[in-house]
N, C-alpha and C positions, 0 to 999 in steps of 0.2 A: 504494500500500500504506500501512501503519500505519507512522509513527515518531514522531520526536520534532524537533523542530529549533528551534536555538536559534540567536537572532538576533542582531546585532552591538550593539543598542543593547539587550542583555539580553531584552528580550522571549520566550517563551516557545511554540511550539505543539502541543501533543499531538493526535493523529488524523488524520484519511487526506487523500491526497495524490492528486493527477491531473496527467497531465502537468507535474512540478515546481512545481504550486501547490494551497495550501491548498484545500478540497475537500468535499464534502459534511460531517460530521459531525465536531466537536473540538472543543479549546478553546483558546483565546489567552490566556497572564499575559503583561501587558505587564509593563514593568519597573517603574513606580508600583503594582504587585498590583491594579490591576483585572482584573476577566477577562469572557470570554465563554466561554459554552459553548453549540453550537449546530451549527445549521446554518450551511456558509459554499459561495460560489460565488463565482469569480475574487479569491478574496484578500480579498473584504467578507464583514459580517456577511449573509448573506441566507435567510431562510425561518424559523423557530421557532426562539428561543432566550431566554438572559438572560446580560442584562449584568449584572456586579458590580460596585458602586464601594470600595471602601476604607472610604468615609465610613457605608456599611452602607444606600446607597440602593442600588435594583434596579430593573432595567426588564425585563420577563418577555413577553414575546407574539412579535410578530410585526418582521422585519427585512425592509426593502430596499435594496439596493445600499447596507449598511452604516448606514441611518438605520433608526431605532424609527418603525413605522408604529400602536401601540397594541397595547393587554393583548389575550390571550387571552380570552373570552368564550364560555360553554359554547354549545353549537348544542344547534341542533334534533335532530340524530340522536342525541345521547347523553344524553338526559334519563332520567333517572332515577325520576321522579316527577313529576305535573302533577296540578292539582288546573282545570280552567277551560278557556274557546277558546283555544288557544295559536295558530290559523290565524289569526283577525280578533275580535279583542274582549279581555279580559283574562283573567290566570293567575297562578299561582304554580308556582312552575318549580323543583325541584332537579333537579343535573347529576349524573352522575355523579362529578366529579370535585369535587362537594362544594359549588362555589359555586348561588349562589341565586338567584333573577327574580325578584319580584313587579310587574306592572304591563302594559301595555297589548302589541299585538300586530296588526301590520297583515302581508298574507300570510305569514304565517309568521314574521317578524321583529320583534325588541324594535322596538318602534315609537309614541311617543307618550311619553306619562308613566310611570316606572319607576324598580324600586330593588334593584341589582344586588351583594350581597354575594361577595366572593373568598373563599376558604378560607382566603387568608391575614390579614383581618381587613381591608381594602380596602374601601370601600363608596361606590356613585354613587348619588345619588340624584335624578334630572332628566329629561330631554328625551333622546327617543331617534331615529334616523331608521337604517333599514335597519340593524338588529342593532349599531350602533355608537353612543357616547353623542353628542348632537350637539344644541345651544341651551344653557340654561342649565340648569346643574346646580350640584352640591354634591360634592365627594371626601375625603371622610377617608379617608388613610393609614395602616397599624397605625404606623407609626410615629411617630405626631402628629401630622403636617404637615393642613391641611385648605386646603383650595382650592375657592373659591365664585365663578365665573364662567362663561364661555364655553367650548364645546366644540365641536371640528369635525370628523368620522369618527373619533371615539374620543382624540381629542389635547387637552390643553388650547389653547387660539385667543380670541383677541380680550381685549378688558377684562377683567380678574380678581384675586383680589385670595389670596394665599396666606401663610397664617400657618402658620409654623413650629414644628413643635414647643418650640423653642429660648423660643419669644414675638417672635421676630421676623418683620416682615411687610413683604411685598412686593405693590407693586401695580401 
């Protein structure tokens, strides 16, 4: 069922329970106020959600066994608008839920060269392989941060270089 339960080291969890563990759909404050809100299975973060940090970074997609597997990316079923071959050759792509494609497309997936806007002001612009960003890309963050390197099923990977909003950079 639905409660609340609160944890010895302050921690916090609202949402449903199974068998006296955290459980499909809630939310976790830890006691530094980060949180998740999402889906959960055996006590980890797993299946859609996002994490909050304090610092006002987010990581919004997809979870397993508690690690960030990458952002959410609109599909194929819920396009809202195409302009082009969205099966094998290229298109312009709005989602329904507002983010945007423009760029290549191998059966049916981002695939090749492409530039994928979020609705929250997110934007990749690079190498695509099976609907996940993957080679060498480009990401600006709304929050400043920009990151110009490697990508591997949608994760930042390999050599890259990320400058901060702040004007600090890391490589």
């Amino acid at each position: 069922g639905k409660c609340e339960m609160i944890y010895a080291d302050g921690s916090k969890f609202l949402g449903k329970w199974d068998n006296g563990t955290r459980h499909n759909i809630g939310t976790l404050i830890l006691k530094n106020g980060d949180s998740y809100t999402g889906e959960f299975k055996d006590k980890k973060f797993h299946g859609k959600g996002v994490l909050k940090f304090l610092t006002g970074n987010e990581y919004e997609g997809y979870f397993e066994d508690g690690k960030f597997l990458g952002q959410e990316m609109g599909t194929l079923e819920n396009v809202a608008s195409c302009e082009g071959d969205r099966q094998d050759g290229s298109a312009d792509v709005t989602f329904e839920n507002g983010d945007k494609y423009s760029g290549e497309f191998k059966d049916g997936k981002m695939d090749g060269l492409g530039k994928y806007v979020w609705k929250n002001g997110n934007v990749y612009d690079g190498e695509w392989k099976d609907g996940r960003m993957h080679g060498a890309g480009k990401k600006n963050y709304s929050n400043g941060d920009r990151y110009t390197g490697g990508f591997e099923n949608g994760l930042r990977k390999g050599q890259g270089k990320i400058i901060y909003a702040t004007g600090n950079t890391y490589e």
